[in-house]
C-alpha positions in Angstrom: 0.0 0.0 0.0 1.5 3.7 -0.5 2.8 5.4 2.1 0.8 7.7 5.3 -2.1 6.2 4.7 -3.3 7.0 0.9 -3.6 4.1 -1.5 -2.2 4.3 -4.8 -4.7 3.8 -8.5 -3.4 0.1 -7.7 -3.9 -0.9 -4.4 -7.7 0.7 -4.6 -8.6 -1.1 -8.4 -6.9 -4.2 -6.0 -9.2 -3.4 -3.2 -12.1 -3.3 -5.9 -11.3 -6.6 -7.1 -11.3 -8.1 -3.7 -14.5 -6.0 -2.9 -16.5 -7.3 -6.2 -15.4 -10.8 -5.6 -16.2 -11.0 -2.4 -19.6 -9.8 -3.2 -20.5 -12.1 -5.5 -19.0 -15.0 -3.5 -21.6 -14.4 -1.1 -24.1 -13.6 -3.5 -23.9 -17.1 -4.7 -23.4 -18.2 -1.2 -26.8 -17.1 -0.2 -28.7 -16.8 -3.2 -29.1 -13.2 -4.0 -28.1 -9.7 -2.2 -25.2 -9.8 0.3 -26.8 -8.0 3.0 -23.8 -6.5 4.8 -21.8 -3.9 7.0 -18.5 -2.1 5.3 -16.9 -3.6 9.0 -17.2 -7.5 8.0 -16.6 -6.7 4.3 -13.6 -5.1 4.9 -12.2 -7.7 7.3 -12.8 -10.6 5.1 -11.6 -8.6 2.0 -8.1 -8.0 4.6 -9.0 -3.7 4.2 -9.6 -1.3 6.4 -13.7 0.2 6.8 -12.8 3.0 5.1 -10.7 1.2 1.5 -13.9 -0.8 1.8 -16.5 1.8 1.5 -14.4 3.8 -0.9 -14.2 0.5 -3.0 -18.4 0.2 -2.5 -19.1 3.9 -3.8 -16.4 4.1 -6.8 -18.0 0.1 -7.7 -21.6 1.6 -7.4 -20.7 4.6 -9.4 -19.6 2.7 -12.0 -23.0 0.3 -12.2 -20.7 -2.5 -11.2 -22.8 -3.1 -8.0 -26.3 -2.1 -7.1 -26.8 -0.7 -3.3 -30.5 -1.0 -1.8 -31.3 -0.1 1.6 -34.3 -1.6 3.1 -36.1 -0.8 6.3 -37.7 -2.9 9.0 -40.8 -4.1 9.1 -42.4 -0.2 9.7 -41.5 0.8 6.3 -39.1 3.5 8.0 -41.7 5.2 9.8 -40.9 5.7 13.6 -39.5 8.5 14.4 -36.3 10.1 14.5 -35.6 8.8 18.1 -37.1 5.5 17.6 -35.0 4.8 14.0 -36.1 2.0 11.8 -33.1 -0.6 11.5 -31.8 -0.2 7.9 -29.8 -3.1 6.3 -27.9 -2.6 3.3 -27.7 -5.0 0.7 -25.7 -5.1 -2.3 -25.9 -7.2 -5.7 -24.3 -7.1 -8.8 -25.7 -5.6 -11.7 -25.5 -7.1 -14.9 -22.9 -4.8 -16.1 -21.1 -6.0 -12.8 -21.3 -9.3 -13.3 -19.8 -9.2 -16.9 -16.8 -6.8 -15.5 -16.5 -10.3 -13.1 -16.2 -12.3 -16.2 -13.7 -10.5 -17.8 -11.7 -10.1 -14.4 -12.1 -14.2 -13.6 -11.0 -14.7 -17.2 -8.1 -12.5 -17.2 -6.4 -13.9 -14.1 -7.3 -17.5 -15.6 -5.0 -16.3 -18.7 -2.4 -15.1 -16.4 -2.5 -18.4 -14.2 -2.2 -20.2 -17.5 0.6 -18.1 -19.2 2.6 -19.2 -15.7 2.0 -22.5 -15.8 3.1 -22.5 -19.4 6.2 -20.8 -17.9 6.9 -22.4 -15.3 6.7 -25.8 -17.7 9.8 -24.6 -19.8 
């Protein structure tokens, strides 16, 4: 990672990666949205909270992932002091889940250029 605590182009597209694969991982895992907090994402993707949510807004900019917030059972309306719980879910879109494609096949390539290497 670059130095006091910025992240080069790199390590954040990297962080990305991790992000949108462990996203989809889970997706599959439990049959739709990965409901979620940025805290357990970014501590199974090895990131701090804040690479993680960076990675989440720059991924849902891009239409990569789709963020929906949903309320509890009251529909959001108690009041201010009584908050409705809100749980965050995120799913690929379909744009997303061709960028995953293209990413899954481009590290196959690599894997098999070094294996093809490494056989020399």
């Amino acid at each position: 990672m670059a130095g006091k605590g910025r992240a080069s182009v790199n390590d954040m597209k990297r962080v990305e990666v991790q992000v949108l694969m462990e996203i989809a991982q889970q997706s599959e895992d439990n049959g739709g949205f990965y409901g979620f907090s940025r805290k357990t994402l970014a501590e199974r993707v090895g990131v701090s909270p804040y690479r993680a949510r960076a990675a989440i807004e720059r991924l849902e900019s891009e239409d990569i992932i789709e963020v929906v917030s949903r309320y509890s059972d009251d529909g959001g309306q108690l009041a201010v002091e009584d908050a409705a719980i809100v749980t965050q879910y995120i799913c690929l879109t379909e744009r997303g889940e061709w960028y995953l494609e293209g990413i899954r096949a481009g590290i196959l390539v690599k894997d098999l250029i070094e294996d093809e290497v490494a056989d020399r």
